[in-house]
C-alpha positions, 0 to 999 in steps of 0.5 A, a space after each residue: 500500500 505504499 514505501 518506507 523512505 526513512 533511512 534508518 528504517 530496517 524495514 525500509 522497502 514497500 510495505 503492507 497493512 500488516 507490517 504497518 505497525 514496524 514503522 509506527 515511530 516514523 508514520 510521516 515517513 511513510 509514502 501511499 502508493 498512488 503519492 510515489 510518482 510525486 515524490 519521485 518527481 521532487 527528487 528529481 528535481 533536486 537532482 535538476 538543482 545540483 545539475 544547474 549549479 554545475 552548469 552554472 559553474 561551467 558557465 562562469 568558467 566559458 566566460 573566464 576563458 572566452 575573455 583571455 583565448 582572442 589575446 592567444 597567438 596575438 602580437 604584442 605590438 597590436 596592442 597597448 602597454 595598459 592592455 598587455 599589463 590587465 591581461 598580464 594581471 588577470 592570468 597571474 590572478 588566475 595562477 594565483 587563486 588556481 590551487 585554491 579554487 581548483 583543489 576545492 573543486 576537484 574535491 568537490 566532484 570526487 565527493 560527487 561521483 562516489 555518492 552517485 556510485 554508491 547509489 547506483 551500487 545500492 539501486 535495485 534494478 527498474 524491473 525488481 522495482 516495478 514488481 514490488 511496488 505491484 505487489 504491494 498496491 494490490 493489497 487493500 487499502 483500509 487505512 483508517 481500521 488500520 491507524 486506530 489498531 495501530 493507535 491501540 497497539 502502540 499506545 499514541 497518547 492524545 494531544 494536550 488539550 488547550 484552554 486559553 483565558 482573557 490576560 486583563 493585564 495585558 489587554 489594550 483598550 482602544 477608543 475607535 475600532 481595529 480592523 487589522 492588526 499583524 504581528 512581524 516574523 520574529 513576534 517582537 513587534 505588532 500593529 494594530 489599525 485604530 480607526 485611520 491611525 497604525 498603532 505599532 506595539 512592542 511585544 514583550 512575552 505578551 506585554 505591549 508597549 506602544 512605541 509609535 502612531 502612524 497618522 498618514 491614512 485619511 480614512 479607516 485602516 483595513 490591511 496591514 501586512 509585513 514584509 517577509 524578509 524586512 521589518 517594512 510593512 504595508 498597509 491599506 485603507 477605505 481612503 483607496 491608498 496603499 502606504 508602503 512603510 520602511 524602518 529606519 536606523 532609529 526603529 522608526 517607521 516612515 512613509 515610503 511611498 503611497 500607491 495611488 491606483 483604485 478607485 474604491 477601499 482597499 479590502 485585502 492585500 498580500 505580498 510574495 515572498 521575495 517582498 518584490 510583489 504586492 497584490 492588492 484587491 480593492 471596492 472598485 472590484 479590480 486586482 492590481 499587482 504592483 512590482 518593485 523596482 526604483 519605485 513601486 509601479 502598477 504592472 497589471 489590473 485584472 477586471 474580471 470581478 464585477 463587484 468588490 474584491 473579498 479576499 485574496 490567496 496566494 499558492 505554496 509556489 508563489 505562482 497563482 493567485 485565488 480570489 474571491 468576490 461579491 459577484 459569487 466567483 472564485 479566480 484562478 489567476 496564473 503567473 
């Protein structure tokens, strides 16, 4: 019914529902027959990756040598005092820089071959392979009866339950309503929208300290999002502006840039996670995707909605967007 993949497992091959419970201590490692193709496939491409480094390699190498070959067989008088000098230098660096660089190298794709050769010693081969999984797809697949008797066997012991009460201590009470707050990567830090205001906390093993207010918004905040990678944040508002926010040296959080391209309120907003794309969905039912370069810049509205925007998704790939709307409809939008 499915393969072992723990290395450490002395069972590890294609396995039925009745020696299930030898592998109870490492279920995640556990792969169903019909997943096996997609987990092949994932190491394939990791395979791909190393094979693009080397080729990287080569390619940095191509154009070290294509720089140096049309100075060979040439004559000196054909060129310059500079000129003979700069190639004089760059092969000496070469020279210089040659043992170093080379030995790792050469170290590195010896370490290479004998992984692959010991993979290739230890592989079984294609046809013992397909067999075995055959056999083993063919026995039933029953794998709830199966996960509760291995439960009883192995004695799991549930999860904790959790109860979570009010900290009053700790609680903030504000004069005007918040629809949005967002904490940063590390926790230390939250925001917290107040009507049009941006209140930024620091966060302290629950404790929250205002450190800062944010007035620049007009109309009340709605969307407030961190930056993945820094401490710069985003925020949207019903006064239909995006606000990019940068930290500076004193830890305080500046304008940068507003984004002025809807029409209508800002009701969602998300951003990749290489922090060079921010997508916004706003009252004027459209979706915008806005792009970083010396500034950010509308590069694409898409119109399809015929009401206002809801919520936006993006996919564990970064490559498609998924939204949803008033007018009852759910987009698939691909990169």
């Amino acid at each position: 019914m499915g393969i072992c993949i723990d290395n450490n497992c002395q069972y590890q091959r294609p396995y039925c529902h009745y020696c299930l419970p030898n592998h109870c201590q490492h279920l995640n490692k556990l792969i169903l027959s019909e997943m096996l193709n997609e987990w092949i496939q994932k190491r394939i491409l990791s395979i791909n990756d190393v094979q693009m480094n080397a080729q990287e390699c080569k390619s940095i190498l191509d154009s070290l040598l294509n720089k140096f070959i049309p100075y060979f067989n040439i004559k000196l008088e054909q060129l310059g005092i500079s000129q003979i000098n700069q190639i004089i230098k760059g092969l000496c660096q070469i020279e210089l820089y040659e043992q170093q660089f080379f030995n790792k190298l050469k170290s590195s794709i010896e370490q290479v071959k004998q992984i692959v050769n010991k993979i290739l010693k230890d592989f079984i081969s294609q046809t013992d392979l397909k067999q075995n999984i055959i056999m083993q797809v063919k026995q039933p697949i029953i794998i709830k009866p199966i996960i509760q008797e291995l439960t009883k066997q192995v004695n799991i012991s549930k999860p904790k339950q959790f109860t979570f009460e009010l900290i009053k201590q700790n609680s903030i009470k504000q004069d005007d309503y918040c629809c949005a707050i967002a904490f940063n990567k590390d926790g230390s830090i939250l925001l917290a929208a107040s009507y049009r205001y941006i209140k930024i906390y620091q966060n302290k093993e629950g404790k929250l300290n205002q450190i800062q207010c944010l007035r620049e918004h007009t109309n009340t905040v709605y969307t407030l999002n961190f930056m993945k990678i820094t401490n710069n944040f985003v925020s949207g508002s019903y006064d239909n502006q995006i606000i990019i926010w940068y930290v500076n040296g004193n830890n305080e959080w500046k304008c940068q840039q507003k984004l002025n391209g809807h029409l209508d309120r800002i009701l969602c907003l998300l951003i990749h996670n290489t922090d060079s794309l921010i997508i916004s969905g706003s009252g004027d039912k459209t979706i915008k995707f806005w792009i970083k370069q010396n500034q950010w810049l509308c590069q694409l509205t898409i119109t399809e909605h015929t009401d206002y925007i809801c919520s936006l998704s993006l996919s564990e790939e970064q490559n498609k967007v998924i939204s949803c709307s008033a007018d009852s409809q759910i987009l698939v939008i691909g990169q």
